[in-house]
N, C-alpha and C positions, 0 to 999 in steps of 0.2 A: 244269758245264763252263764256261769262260771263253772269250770271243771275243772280241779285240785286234783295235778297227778298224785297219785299215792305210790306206784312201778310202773313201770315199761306198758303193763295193762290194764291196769286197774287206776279208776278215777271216782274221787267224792265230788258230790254237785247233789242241789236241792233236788228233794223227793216231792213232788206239786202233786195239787188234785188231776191233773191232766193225766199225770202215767196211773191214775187208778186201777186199768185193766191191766199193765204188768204188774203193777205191786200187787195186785189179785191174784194173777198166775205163778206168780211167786211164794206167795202164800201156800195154794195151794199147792204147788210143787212138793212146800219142804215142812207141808203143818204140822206132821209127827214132830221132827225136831223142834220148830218152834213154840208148839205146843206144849211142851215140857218145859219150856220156860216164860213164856208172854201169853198173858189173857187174850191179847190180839189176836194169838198165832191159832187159835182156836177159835173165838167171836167175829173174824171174817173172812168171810165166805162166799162172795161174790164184789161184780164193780162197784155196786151202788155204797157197801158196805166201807169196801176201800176207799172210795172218793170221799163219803164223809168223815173220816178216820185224817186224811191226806188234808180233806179243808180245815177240820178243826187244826191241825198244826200252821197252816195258812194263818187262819184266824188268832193264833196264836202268838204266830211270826208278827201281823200288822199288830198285836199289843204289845211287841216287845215280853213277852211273857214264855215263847221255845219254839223249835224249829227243826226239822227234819231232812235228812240229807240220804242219799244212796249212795251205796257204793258199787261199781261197775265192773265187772271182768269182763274184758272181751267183748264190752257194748251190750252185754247182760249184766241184771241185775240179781246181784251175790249179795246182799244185806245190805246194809243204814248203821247211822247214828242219830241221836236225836238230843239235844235239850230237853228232856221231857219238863224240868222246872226252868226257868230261868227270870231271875228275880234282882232285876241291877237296883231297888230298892234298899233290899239287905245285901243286896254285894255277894251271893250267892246261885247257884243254879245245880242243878242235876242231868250228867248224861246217862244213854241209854245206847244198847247196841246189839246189833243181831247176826247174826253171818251163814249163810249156808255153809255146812259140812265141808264139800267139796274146797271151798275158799279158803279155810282156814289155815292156820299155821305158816300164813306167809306174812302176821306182821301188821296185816292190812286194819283190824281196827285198830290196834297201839299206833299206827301212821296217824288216821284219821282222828283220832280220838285226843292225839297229841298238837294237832292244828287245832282241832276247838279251844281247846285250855290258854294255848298258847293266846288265840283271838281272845277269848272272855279272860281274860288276864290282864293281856297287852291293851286290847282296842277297847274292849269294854269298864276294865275298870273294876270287875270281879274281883274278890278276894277267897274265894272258895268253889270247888266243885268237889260233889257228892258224887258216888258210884254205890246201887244197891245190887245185893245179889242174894239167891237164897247159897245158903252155907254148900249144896250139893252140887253148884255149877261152879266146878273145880275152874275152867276153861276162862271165866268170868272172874274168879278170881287171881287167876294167875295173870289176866291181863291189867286188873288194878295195878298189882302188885310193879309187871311192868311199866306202866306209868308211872309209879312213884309214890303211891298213896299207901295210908297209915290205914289200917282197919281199926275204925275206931268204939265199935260196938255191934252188939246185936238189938232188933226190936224185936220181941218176942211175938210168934203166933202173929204176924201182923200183915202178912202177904197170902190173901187168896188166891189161888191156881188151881183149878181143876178141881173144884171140893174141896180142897187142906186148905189149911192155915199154914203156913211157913213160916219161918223165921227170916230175917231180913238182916243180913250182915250189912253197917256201913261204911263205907269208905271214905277218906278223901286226901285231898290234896290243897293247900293253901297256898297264895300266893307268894309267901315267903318262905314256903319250901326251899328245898336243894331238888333241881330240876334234876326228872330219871338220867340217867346217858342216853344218848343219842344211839339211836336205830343202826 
């Protein structure tokens, strides 16, 4: 398995069905927060829940279709990034990201989030990655922004979370962009 320093302590490396029962713990640790932003961070609630959540990304990963990563503080696990779409098809994919509280403000997903691009760019051949967010995850959006990406529209009313309907600001960034500055 491969582990992508991101700092001094913090490392991305794949999120497998295997750590089901941390990424369960994890969950639960921090599901008020994630709960306010990902239907996950609410709809699981135990291992079994998290392991199938973990193999579909698995099953994803062997179709070439997206793929799941953690990221680590201290040998604990502090959030993920994910592929949620990835489509070398049309030459496009969509990431996803989550991070506890505590983690935050060091950087750590614009690091990580900046090696995916970089890869589906360089190694893959992508010409687009997508970033969604509802208009009121300020933190979400400010991290777009740091990567480099253009907000390119809203989908109206098109993200269920918790009973609402949300709006869905999108983002992205192309291949022939002018690359963010360096971290």
């Amino acid at each position: 398995m491969f582990a992508l320093k991101l700092t001094e302590d913090a490392e991305l490396r794949p999120l497998e069905p295997w750590q089901a029962r941390e990424f369960a713990d994890y969950i639960d640790k921090h599901r008020s927060y994630l709960g306010a932003w990902l239907p996950w961070g609410t709809m699981i609630t135990n291992e079994d829940e998290a392991r199938a959540f973990l193999q579909s990304y698995a099953d994803k990963q062997a179709r070439d279709e997206g793929r799941i990563y953690g990221i680590w503080v201290d040998g604990e696990l502090a959030g993920g990034t994910l592929f949620r779409v990835f489509d070398t098809r049309l030459g496009h994919c969509e990431v996803g990201v989550w991070l506890a509280p505590d983690a935050s403000g060091r950087g750590l997903v614009t690091r990580a989030v900046r090696h995916m691009i970089d890869w589906a760019f360089a190694v893959r051949g992508l010409h687009r990655v997508e970033w969604r967010t509802i208009p009121s995850n300020e933190r979400s959006i400010a991290a777009a922004r740091r990567l480099g990406m253009t907000r390119e529209g809203v989908l109206r009313r098109s993200y269920p979370l918790n009973g609402v309907l949300h709006d869905t600001e999108i983002w992205a960034l192309l291949s022939t962009d002018d690359p963010a500055p360096a971290l």
